[in-house]
VMD Tcl script that draws the C-alpha trace (Angstrom):
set ca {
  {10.10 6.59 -16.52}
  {7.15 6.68 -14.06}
  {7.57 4.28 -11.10}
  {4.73 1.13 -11.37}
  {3.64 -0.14 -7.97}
  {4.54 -3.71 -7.08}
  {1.13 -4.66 -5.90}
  {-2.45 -3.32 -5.02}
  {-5.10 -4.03 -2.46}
  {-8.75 -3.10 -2.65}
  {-10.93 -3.12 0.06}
  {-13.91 -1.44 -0.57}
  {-13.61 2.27 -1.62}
  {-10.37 1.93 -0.16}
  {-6.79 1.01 -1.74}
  {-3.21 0.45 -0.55}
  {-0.86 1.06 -2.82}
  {2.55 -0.78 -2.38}
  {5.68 0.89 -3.70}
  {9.41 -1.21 -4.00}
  {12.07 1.55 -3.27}
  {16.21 1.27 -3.48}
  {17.81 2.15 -0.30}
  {21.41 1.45 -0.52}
  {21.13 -1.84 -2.01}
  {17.71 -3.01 0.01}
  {14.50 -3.26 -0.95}
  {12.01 -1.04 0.94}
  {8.02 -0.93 0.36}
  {5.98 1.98 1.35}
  {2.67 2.46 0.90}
  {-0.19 4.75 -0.07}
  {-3.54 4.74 0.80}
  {-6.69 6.23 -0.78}
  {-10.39 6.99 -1.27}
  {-12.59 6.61 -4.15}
  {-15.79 8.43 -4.53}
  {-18.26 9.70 -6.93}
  {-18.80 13.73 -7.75}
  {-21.05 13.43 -9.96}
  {-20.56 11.66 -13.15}
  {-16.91 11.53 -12.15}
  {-14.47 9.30 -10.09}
  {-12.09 11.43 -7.90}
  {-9.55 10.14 -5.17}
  {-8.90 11.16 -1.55}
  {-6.39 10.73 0.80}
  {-9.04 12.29 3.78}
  {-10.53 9.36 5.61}
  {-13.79 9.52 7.78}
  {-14.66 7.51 10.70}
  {-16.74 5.20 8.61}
  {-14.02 4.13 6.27}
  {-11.43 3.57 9.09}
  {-12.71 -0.26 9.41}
  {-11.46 -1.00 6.06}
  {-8.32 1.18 5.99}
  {-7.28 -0.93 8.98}
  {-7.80 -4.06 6.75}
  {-6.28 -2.50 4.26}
  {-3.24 -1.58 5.99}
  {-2.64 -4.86 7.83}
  {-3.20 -6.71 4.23}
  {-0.49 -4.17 3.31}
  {1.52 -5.60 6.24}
  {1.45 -9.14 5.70}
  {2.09 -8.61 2.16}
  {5.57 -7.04 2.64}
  {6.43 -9.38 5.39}
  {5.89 -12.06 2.96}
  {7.88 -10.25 0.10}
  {10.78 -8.98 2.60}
  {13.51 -11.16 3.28}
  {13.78 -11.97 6.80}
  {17.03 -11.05 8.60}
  {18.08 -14.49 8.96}
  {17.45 -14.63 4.66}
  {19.82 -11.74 4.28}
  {23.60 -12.53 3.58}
  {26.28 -11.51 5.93}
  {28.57 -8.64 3.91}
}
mol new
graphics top color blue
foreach p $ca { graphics top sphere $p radius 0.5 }
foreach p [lrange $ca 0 end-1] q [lrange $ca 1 end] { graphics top cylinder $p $q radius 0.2 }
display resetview
């Protein structure tokens, strides 16, 4: 079964991609990022970024921040063992 990301974010051209993983028990997110573009008649994706896209990555990426701070439990949330 293919893994589903647990959210997305869209800025522009740009998209973070936020991924829910099992490490021992905890919940980790990692995240993608990528381009879209045109070639044509067709939609392709990147993961090459130039210096005009890096404005929105950065929002992008601290969107993807405050979206798994919000979703993480905070230490003081997390039961003692």
């Amino acid at each position: 079964m293919k893994q589903k990301p647990v959210h997305e974010i869209r800025i522009g051209s740009i998209k973070a991609t936020i991924w829910a993983n099992d490490a021992n028990g905890k919940v980790i997110h990692n995240v993608t990022f990528s381009r879209s573009y045109r070639a044509g008649e067709d939609w392709k994706k990147t993961s090459s970024f130039s210096r005009s896209h890096l404005g929105k990555l950065a929002e992008a990426i601290a969107e993807a921040d405050r979206w798994i701070a919000e979703a993480e439990p905070k230490e003081s949330e997390i039961p003692a063992a």
